[in-house]
C-alpha positions as a Markdown table, in Angstrom:
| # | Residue | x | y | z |
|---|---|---|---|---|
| 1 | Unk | -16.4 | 1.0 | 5.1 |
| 2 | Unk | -17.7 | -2.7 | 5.9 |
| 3 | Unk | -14.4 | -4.3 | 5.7 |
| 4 | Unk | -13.9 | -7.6 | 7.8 |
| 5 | Unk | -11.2 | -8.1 | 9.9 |
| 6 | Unk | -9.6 | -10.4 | 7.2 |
| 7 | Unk | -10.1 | -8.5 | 4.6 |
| 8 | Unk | -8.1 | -6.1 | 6.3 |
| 9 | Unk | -5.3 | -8.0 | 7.0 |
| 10 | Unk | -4.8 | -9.6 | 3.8 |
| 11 | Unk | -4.7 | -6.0 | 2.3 |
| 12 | Unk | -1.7 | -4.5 | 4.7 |
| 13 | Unk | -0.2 | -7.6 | 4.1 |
| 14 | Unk | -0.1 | -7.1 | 0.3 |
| 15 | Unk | 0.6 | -3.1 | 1.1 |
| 16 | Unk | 3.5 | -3.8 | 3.1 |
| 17 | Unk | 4.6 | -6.5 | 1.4 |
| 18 | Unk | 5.0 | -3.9 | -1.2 |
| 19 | Unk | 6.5 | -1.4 | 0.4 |
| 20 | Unk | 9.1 | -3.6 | 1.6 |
| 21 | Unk | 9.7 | -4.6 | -2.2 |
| 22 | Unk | 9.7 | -1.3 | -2.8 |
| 23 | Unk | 12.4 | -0.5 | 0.2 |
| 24 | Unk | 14.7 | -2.9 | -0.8 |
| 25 | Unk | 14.6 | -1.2 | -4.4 |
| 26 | Unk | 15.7 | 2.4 | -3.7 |
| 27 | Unk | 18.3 | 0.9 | -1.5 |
| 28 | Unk | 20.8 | 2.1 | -5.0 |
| 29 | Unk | 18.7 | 4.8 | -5.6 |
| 30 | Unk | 19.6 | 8.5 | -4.7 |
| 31 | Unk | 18.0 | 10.0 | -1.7 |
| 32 | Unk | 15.9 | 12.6 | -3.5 |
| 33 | Unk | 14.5 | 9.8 | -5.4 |
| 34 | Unk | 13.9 | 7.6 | -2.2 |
| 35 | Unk | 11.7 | 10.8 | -0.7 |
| 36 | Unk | 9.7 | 11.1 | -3.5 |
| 37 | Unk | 9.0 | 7.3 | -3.3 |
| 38 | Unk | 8.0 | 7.2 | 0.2 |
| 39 | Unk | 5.4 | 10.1 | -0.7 |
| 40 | Unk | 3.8 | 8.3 | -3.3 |
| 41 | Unk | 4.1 | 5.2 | -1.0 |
| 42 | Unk | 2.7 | 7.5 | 2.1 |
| 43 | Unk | -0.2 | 9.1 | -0.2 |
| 44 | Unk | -1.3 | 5.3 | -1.2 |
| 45 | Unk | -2.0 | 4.3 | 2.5 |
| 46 | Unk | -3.8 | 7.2 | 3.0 |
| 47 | Unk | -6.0 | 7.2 | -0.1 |
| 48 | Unk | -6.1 | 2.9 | 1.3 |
| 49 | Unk | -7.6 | 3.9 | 4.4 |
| 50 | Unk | -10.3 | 5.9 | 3.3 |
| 51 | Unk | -12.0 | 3.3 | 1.8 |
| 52 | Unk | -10.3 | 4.4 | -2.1 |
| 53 | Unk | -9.5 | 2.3 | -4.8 |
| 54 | Unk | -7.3 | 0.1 | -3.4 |
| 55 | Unk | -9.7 | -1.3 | -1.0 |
| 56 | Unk | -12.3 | -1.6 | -3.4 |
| 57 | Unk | -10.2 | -3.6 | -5.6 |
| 58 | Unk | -9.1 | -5.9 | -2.7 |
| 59 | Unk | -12.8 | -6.1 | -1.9 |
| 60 | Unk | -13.7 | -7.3 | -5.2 |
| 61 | Unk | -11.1 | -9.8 | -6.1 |
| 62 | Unk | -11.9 | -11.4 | -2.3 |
| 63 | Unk | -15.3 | -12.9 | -3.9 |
């Protein structure tokens, strides 16, 4: 991965941006519902930090 440092932080900004969205939403929702959310969530930063699809997009819109 040849990501530069601001690169980087403009894309955990927008994930966690997100994820506090995201937070705030299954505030009314049940907590079976909240777990499976914070799996998807979970599995999203993982597939973010090896370089998958997420980065690439944020690489490409950065041009």
């Amino acid at each position: 991965m040849f990501l530069s440092r601001g690169c980087w932080k403009t894309a955990l900004f927008v994930l966690l941006s997100i994820v506090i969205c995201i937070l705030l939403f299954t505030v009314s929702l049940t907590p079976r519902a909240r777990l499976n959310l914070m799996q998807v969530v979970s599995t999203m930063f993982l597939y973010a930090a090896r370089g998958g699809g997420v980065v690439e997009a944020g690489r490409q819109d950065a041009r």
